[in-house]
FIPA-929012 format. One record per atom (N, C-alpha, C, CB): residue in three letters; y, x, z. Coordinates in nm, 4 decimals, always signed. Glycine has a CB too. Example, Ala and Ser with C-alpha at 12.3 -4.5 7.8 and 13.67 -1.06 7.14 Angstrom:
<drenkes>
<drenke aa="ala" v="-0.5690" u="+1.3190" w="+0.7800"/>
<drenke aa="ala" v="-0.4500" u="+1.2300" w="+0.7800"/>
<drenke aa="ala" v="-0.3300" u="+1.3200" w="+0.7800"/>
<drenke aa="ala" v="-0.4473" u="+1.1308" w="+0.9046"/>
<drenke aa="ser" v="-0.2250" u="+1.2850" w="+0.7080"/>
<drenke aa="ser" v="-0.1060" u="+1.3670" w="+0.7140"/>
<drenke aa="ser" v="+0.0030" u="+1.2900" w="+0.7870"/>
<drenke aa="ser" v="-0.0598" u="+1.4084" w="+0.5725"/>
</drenkes>
This chain:
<drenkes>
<drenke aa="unk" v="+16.3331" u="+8.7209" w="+16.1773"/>
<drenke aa="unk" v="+16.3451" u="+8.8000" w="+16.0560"/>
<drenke aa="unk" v="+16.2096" u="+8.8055" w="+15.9851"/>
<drenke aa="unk" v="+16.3965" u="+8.9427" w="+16.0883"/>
<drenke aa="unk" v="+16.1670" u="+8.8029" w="+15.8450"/>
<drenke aa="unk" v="+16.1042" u="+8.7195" w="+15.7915"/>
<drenke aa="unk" v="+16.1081" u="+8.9450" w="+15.7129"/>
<drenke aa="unk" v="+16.1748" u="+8.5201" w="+15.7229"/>
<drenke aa="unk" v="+15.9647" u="+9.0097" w="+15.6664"/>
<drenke aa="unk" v="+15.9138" u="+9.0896" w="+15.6083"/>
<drenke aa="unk" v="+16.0468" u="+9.1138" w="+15.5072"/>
<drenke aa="unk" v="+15.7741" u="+9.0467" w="+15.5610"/>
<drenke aa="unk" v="+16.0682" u="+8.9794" w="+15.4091"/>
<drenke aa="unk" v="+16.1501" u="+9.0469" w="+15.3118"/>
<drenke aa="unk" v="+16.2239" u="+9.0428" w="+15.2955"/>
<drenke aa="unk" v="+16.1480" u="+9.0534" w="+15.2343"/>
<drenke aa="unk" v="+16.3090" u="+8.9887" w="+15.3919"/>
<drenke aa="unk" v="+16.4626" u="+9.0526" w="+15.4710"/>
<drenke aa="unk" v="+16.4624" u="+9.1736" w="+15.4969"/>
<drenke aa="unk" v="+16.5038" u="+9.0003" w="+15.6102"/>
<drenke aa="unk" v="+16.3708" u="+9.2313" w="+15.6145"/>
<drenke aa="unk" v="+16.3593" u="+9.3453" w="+15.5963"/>
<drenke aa="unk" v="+16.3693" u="+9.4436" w="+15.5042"/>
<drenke aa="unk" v="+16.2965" u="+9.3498" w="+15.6224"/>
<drenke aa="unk" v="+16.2505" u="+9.3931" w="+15.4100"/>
<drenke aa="unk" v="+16.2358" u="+9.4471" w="+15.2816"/>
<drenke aa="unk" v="+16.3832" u="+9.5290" w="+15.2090"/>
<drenke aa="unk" v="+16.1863" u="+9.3170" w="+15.1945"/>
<drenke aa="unk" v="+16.4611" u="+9.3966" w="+15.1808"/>
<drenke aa="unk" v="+16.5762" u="+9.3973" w="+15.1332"/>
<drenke aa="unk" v="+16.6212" u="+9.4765" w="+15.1124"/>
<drenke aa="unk" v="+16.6392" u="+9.3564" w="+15.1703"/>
<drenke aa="unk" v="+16.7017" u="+9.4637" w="+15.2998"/>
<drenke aa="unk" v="+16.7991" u="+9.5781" w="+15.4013"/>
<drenke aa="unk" v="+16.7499" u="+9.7037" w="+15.3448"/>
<drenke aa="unk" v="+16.7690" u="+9.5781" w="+15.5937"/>
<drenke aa="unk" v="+16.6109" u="+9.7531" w="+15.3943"/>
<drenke aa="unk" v="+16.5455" u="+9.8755" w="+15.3413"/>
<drenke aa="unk" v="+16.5887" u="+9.9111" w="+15.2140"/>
<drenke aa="unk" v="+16.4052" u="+9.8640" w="+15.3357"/>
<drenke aa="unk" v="+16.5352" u="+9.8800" w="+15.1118"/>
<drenke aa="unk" v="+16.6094" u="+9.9214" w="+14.9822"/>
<drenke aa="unk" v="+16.7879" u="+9.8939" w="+14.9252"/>
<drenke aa="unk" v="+16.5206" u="+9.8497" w="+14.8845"/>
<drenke aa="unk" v="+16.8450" u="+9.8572" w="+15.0352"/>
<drenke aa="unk" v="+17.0072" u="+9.8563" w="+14.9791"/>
<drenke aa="unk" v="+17.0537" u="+9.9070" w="+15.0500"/>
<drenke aa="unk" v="+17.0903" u="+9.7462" w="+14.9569"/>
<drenke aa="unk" v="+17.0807" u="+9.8768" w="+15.2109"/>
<drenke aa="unk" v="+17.2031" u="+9.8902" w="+15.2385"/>
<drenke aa="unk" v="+17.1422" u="+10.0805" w="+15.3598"/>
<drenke aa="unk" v="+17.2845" u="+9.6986" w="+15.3292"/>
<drenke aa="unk" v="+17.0217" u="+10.0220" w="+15.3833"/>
<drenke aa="unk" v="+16.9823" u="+10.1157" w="+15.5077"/>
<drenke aa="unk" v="+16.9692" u="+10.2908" w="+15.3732"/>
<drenke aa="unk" v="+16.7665" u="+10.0338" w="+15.6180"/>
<drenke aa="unk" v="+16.9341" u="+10.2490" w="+15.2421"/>
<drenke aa="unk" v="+16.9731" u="+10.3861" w="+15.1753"/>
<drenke aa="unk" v="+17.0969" u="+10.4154" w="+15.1769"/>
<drenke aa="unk" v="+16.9410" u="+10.3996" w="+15.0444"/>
<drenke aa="unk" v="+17.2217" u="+10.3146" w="+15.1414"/>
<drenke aa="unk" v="+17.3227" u="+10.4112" w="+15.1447"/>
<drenke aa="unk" v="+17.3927" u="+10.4390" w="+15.2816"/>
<drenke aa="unk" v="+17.4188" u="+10.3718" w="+15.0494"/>
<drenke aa="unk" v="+17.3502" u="+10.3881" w="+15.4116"/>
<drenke aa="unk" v="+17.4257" u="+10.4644" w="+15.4896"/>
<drenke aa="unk" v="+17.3163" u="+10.6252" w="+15.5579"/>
<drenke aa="unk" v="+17.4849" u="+10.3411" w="+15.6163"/>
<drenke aa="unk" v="+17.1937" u="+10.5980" w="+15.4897"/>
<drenke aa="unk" v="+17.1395" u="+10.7378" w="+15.5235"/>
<drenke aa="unk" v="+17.1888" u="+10.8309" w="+15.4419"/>
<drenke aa="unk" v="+16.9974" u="+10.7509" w="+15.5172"/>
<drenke aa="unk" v="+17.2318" u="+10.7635" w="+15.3161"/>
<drenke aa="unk" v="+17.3069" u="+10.8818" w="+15.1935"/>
<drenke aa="unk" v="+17.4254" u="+10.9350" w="+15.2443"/>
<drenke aa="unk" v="+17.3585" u="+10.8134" w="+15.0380"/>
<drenke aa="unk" v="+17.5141" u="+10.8244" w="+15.2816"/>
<drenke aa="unk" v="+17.6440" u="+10.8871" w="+15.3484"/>
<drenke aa="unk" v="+17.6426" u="+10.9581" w="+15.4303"/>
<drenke aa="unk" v="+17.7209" u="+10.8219" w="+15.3962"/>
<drenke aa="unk" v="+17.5148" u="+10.9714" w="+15.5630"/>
<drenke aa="unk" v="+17.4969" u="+11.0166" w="+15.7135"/>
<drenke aa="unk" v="+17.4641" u="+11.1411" w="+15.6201"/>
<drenke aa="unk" v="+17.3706" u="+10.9364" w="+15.8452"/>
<drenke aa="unk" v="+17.3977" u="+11.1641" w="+15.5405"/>
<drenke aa="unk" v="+17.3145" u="+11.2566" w="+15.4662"/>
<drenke aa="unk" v="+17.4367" u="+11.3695" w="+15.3724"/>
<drenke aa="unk" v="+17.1995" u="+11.1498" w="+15.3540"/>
<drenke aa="unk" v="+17.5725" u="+11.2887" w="+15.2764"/>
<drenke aa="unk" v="+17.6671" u="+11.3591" w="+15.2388"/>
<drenke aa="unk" v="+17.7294" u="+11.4124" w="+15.3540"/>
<drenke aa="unk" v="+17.7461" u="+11.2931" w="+15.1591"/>
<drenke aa="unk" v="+17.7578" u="+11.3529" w="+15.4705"/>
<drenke aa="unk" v="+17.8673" u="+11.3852" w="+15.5867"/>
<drenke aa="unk" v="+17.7910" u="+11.5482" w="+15.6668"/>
<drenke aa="unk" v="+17.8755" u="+11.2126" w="+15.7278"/>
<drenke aa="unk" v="+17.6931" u="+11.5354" w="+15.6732"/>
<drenke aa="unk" v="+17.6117" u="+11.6228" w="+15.7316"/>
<drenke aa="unk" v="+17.6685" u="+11.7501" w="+15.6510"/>
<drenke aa="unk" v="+17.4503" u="+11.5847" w="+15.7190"/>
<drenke aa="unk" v="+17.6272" u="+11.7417" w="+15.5270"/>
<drenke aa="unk" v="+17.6117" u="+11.8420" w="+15.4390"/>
<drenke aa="unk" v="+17.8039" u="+11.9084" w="+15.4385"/>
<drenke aa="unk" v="+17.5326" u="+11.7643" w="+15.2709"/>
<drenke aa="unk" v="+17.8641" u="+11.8072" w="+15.4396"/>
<drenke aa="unk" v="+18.0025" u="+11.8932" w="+15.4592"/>
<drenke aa="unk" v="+18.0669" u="+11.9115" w="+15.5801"/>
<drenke aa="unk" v="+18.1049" u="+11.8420" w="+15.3873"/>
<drenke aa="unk" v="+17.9871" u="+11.8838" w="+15.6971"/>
<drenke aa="unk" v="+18.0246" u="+11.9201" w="+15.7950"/>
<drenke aa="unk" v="+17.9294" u="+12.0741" w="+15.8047"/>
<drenke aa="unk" v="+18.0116" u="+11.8011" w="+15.8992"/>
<drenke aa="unk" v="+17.8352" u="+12.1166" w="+15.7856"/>
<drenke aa="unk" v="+17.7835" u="+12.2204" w="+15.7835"/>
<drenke aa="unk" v="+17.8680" u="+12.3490" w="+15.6921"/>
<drenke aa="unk" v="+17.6547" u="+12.1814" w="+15.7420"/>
<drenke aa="unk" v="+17.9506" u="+12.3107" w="+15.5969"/>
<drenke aa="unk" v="+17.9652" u="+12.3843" w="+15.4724"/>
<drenke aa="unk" v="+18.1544" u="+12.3380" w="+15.4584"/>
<drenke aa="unk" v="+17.8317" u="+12.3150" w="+15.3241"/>
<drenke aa="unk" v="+18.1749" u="+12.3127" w="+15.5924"/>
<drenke aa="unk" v="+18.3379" u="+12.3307" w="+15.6269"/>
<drenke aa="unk" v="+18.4364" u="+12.4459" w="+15.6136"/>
<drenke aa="unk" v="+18.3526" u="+12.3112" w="+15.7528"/>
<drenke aa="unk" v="+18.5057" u="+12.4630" w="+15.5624"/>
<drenke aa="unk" v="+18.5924" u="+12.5626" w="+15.5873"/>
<drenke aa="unk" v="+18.6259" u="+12.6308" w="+15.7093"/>
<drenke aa="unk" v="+18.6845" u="+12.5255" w="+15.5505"/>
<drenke aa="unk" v="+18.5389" u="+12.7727" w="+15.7674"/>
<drenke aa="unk" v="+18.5872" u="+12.8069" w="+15.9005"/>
<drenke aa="unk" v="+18.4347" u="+12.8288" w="+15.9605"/>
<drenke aa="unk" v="+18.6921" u="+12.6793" w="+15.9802"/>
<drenke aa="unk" v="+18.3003" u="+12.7610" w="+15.9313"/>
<drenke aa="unk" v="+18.2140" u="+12.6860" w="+16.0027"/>
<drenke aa="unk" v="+18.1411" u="+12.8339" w="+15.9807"/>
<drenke aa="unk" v="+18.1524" u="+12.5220" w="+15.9488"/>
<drenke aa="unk" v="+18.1447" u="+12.9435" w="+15.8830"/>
<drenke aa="unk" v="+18.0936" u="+13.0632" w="+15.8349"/>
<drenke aa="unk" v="+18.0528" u="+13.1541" w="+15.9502"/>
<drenke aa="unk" v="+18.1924" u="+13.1278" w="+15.7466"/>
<drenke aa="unk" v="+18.1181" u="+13.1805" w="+16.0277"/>
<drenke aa="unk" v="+18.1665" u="+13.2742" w="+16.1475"/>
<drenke aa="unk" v="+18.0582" u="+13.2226" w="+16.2446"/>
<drenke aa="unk" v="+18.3415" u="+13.2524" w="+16.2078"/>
<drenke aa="unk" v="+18.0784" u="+13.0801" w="+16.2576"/>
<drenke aa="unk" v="+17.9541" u="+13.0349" w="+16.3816"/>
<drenke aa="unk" v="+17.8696" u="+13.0233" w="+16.3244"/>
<drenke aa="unk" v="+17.9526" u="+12.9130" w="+16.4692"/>
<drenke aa="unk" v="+17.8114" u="+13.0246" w="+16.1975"/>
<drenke aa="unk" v="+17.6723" u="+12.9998" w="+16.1477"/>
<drenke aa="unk" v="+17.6197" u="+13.1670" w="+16.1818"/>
<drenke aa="unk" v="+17.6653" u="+12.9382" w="+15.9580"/>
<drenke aa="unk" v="+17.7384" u="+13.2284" w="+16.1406"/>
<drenke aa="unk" v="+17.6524" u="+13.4344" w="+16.1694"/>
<drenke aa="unk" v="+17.6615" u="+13.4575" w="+16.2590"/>
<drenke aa="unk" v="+17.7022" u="+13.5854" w="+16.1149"/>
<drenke aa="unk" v="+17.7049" u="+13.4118" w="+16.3410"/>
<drenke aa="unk" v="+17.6933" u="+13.4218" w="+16.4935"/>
<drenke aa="unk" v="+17.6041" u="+13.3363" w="+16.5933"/>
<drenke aa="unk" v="+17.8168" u="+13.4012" w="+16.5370"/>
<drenke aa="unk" v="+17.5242" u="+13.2778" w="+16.5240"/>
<drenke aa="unk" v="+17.4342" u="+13.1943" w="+16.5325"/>
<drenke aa="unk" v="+17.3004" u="+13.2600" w="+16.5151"/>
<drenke aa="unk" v="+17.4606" u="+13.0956" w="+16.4473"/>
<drenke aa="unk" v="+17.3060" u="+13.3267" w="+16.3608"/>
<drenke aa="unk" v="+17.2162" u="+13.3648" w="+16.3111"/>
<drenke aa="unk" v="+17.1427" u="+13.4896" w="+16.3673"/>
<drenke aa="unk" v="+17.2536" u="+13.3697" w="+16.2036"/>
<drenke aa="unk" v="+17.2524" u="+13.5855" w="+16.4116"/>
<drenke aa="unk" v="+17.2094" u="+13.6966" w="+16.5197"/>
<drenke aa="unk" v="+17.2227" u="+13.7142" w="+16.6448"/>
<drenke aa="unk" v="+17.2476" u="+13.7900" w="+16.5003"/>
<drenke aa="unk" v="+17.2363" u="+13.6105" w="+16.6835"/>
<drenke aa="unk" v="+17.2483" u="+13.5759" w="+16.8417"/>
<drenke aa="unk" v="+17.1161" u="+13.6399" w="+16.9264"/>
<drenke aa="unk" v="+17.2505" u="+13.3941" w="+16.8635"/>
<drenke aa="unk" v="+16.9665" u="+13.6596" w="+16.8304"/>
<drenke aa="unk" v="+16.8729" u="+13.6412" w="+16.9023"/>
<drenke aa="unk" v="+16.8281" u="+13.8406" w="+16.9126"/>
<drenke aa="unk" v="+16.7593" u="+13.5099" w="+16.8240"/>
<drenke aa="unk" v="+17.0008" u="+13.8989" w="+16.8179"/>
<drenke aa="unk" v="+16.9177" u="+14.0402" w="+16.7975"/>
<drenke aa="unk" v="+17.0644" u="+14.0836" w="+16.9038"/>
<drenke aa="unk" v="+16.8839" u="+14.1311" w="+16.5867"/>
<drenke aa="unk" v="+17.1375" u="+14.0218" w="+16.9823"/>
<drenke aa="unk" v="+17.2795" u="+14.0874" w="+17.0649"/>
<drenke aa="unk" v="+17.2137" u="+14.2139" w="+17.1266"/>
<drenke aa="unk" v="+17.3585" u="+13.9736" w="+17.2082"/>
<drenke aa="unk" v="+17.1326" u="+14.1167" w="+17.2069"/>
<drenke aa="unk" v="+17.0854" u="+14.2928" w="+17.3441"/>
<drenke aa="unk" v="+16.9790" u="+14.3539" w="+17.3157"/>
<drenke aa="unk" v="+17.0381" u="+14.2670" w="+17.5298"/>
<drenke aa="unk" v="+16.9273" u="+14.4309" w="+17.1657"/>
<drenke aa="unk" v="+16.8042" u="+14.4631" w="+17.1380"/>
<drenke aa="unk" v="+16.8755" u="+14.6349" w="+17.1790"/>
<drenke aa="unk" v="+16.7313" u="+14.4064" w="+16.9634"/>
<drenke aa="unk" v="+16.8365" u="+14.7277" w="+17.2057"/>
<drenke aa="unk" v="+16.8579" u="+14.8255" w="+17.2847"/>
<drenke aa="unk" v="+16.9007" u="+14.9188" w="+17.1493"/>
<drenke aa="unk" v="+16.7269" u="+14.8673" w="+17.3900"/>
<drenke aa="unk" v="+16.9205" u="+14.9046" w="+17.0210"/>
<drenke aa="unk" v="+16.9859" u="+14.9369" w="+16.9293"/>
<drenke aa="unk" v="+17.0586" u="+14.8520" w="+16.8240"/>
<drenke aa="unk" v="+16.9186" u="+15.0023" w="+16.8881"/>
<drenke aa="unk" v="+17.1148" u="+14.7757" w="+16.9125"/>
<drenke aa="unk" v="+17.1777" u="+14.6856" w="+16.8161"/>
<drenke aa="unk" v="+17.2749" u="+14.6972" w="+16.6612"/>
<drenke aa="unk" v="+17.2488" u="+14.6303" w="+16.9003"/>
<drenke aa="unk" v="+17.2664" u="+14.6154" w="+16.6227"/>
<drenke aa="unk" v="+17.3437" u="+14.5946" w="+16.4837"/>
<drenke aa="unk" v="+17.4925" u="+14.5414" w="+16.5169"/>
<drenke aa="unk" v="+17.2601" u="+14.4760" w="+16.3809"/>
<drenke aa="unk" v="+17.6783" u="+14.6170" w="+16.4752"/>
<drenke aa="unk" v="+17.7146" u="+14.5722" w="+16.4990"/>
<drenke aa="unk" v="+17.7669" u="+14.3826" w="+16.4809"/>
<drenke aa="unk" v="+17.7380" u="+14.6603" w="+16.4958"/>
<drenke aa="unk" v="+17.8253" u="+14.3330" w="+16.5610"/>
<drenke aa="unk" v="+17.8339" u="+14.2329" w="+16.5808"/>
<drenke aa="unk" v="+17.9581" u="+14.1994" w="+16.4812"/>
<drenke aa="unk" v="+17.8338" u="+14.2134" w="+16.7167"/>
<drenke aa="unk" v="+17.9429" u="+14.0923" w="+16.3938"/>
<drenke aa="unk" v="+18.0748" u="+14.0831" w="+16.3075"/>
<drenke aa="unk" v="+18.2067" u="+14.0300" w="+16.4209"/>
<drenke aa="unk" v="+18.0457" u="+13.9530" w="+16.1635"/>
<drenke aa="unk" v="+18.3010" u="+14.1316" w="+16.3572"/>
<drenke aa="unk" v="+18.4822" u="+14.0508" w="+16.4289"/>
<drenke aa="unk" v="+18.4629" u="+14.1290" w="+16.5925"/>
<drenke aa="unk" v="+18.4858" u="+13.7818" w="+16.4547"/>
<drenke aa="unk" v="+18.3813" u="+14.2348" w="+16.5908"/>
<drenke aa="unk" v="+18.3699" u="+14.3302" w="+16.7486"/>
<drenke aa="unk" v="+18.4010" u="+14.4724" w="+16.7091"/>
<drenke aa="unk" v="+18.1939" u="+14.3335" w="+16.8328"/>
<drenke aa="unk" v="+18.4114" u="+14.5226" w="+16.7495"/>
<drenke aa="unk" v="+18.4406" u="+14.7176" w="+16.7359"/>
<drenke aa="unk" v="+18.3349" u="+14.7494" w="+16.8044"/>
<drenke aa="unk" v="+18.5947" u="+14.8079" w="+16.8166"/>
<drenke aa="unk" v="+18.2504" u="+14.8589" w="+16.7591"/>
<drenke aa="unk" v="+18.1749" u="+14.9608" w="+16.8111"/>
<drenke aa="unk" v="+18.1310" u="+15.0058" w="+16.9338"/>
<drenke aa="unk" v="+18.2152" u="+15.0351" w="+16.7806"/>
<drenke aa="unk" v="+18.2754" u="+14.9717" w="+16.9656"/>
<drenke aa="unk" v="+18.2808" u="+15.0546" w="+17.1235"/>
<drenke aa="unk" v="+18.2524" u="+14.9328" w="+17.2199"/>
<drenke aa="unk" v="+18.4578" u="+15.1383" w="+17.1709"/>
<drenke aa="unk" v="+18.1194" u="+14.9046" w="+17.2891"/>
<drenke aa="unk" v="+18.1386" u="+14.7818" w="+17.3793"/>
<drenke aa="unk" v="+18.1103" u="+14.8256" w="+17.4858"/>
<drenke aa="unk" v="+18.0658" u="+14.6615" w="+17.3576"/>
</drenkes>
């Protein structure tokens, strides 16, 4: 393989499958449903703080 073969590949084909890897990402993050595990994600790190915040989709009483 010869620099501007390389070259090429680089500017055609290797952008659009990072674009696609790059669209797919973005709607797999931003799925219908995906909401719930992102906030449950997000406060995962405050569960057992000795006054906690309730937990979304839990009751009070734990």
């Amino acid at each position: 393989m010869t620099y501007d073969l390389l070259a090429e590949f680089a500017r055609s084909w290797a952008v659009v499958g990072l674009m696609a890897f790059f669209v797919a990402m973005v709607l797999w993050i931003f799925r219908p449903g995906s909401g719930k595990l992102h906030q449950e994600a997000a406060t995962m790190i405050f569960r057992h703080d000795k006054n906690p915040g309730p937990v979304p989709g839990q009751s009070k009483e734990v």
